[in-house]
C-alpha positions, 0 to 999 in steps of 0.5 A: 895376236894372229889366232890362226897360228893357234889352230891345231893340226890333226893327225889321225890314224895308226902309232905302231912299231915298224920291226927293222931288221936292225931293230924297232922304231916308231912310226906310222904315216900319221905320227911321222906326218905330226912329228914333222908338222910339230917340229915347224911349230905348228900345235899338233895333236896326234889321234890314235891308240895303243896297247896297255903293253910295254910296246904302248908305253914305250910308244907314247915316251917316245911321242912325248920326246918327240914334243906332241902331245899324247893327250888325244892317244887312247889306251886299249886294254885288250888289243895290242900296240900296231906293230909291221915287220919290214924287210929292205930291198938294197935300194931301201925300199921296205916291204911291209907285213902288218899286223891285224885286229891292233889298238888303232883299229879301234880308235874312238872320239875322245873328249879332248879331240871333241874340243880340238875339231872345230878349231882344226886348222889341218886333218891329215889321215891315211887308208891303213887306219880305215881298214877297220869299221870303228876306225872310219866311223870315229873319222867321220865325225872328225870330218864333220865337225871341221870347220869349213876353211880346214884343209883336209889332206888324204894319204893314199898310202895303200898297204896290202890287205888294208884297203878296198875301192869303196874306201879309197873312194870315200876318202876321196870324196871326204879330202881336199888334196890327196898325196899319193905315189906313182905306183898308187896313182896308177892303182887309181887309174886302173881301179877308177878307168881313168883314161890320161896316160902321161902323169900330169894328165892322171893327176889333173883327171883325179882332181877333177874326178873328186873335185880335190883342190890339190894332188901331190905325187911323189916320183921316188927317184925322179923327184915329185908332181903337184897339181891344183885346181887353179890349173898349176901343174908344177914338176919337181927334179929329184934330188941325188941321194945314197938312200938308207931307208925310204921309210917316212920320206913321202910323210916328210914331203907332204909335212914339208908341202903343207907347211909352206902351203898354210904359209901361203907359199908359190906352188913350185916353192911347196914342192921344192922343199917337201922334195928335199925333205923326203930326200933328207929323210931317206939318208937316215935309219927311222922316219922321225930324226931331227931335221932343222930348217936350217939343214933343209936349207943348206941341202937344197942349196948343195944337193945335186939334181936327179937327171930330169925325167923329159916326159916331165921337163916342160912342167919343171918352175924354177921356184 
């Protein structure tokens, strides 16, 4: 029996309610990440914590009936369930307002996490849940019980009023590979006085600031970037969609892309379907619907390529 299919994926950060002008759905970048990662078999364990509210309750049926376990979600008897309001542009893209001093602010270790660590095959966070002190202190005991192959994935993920520089810094110096936008690499760069201009040239500049194995950059439209510390720089086109809602489709591009990359899978292989995936997701209302592997593939088989962007066309593989 191969042990290493039994290691538990963790996810750790904020479960909250994302209020759509159409009504609330469940989300958060570390639940959506977890969802994903299930939903391709892996033993996942998401770590956070709500309310003792109707909100909290309803939380984790939903989680149950997305197939994860609530066994590491803690209860809080007096803050509140996280929730954000969110408005649409008419491209999809949301703008968030996201409520202060919530349950997931307040996440500590539980005894159950205590246990799962050390075999920890994968640690997904973000930079929302490390808004709070409590929160990052619980992280770092997770990062320093890992064992030493697991690989640490940072999603930069900048919301407004949710991070600082000495944060954004420390994550990096705690990750192994980072995703992150175009807009929140560029955030970097000016922040840290990177110099590269092109965005290859960015990419390969953090990881070699922060000594990461791996960067992968989502292009909205123009599709997704990834670069290693072998020297791979791969660029993938995007693909042609009607987009509903970007909400979820960066998690669902670094689910997919981690899941083919603990497989072993090329690079430009990894990219391909986490692009496709992130394109799947913005077609749908809610991060957390159900894609089989089934429908990735057909969608990457039928699905039309975005114009390719030219800056980028010599970093494009045929994967």
């Amino acid at each position: 029996m191969d042990t290493d299919l039994h290691r538990p994926i963790l996810s750790f950060g904020e479960v909250l309610w994302d209020l759509l002008p159409d009504g609330p759905a469940l989300g958060g970048a570390p639940l959506n990440f977890a969802a994903r990662m299930q939903a391709f078999g892996h033993p996942t364990q998401i770590i956070s914590r709500v309310g003792q509210d109707s909100l909290g309750q309803q939380a984790l049926l939903g989680i149950q009936k997305l197939g994860l376990s609530t066994s590491c979600i803690q209860e809080d008897a007096h803050q509140p369930t996280g929730t954000v309001e969110i408005q649409l542009d008419g491209f999809g893209n949301a703008d968030y307002h996201i409520l202060q001093s919530v349950a997931y602010d307040d996440i500590l270790l539980p005894n159950e996490t205590e246990l799962l660590v050390p075999r920890a095959k994968v640690l997904y966070f973000g930079s929302l849940v490390q808004r709070s002190l409590r929160a990052r202190q619980t992280l770092k005991q997770i990062v320093a019980s890992l064992p030493e192959d697991a690989m640490i994935v940072y999603d930069l993920n900048l919301r407004k009023d949710c991070y600082s520089r000495e944060t954004i810094h420390a994550s990096l110096e705690m990750a192994q590979w980072m995703k992150c936008n175009e807009e929140e690499s560029r955030w970097v760069a000016d922040t840290f006085e990177l110099k590269a201009n092109s965005l290859p040239d960015r990419a390969v500049e953090i990881l070699e600031r922060w000594h990461l194995e791996g960067v992968v950059m989502t292009l909205g439209s123009k599709g997704a970037l990834a670069v290693t510390c072998s020297g791979q720089i791969v660029y993938q086109p995007g693909f042609q969609v009607q987009a509903l809602e970007t909400i979820g489709a960066g998690d669902a591009t670094t689910a997919a892309f981690v899941h083919h990359w603990l497989a072993k899978d090329p690079l430009p292989f990894c990219l391909r379907r986490g692009c496709a995936l992130g394109s799947m997701v913005t077609t749908q209302h809610g991060a957390t619907q159900s894609i089989s592997m089934n429908e990735l593939n057909q969608w990457i088989r039928t699905a039309p390529l975005q114009v390719m962007d030219p800056t980028l066309e010599p970093w494009c593989k045929n994967p």
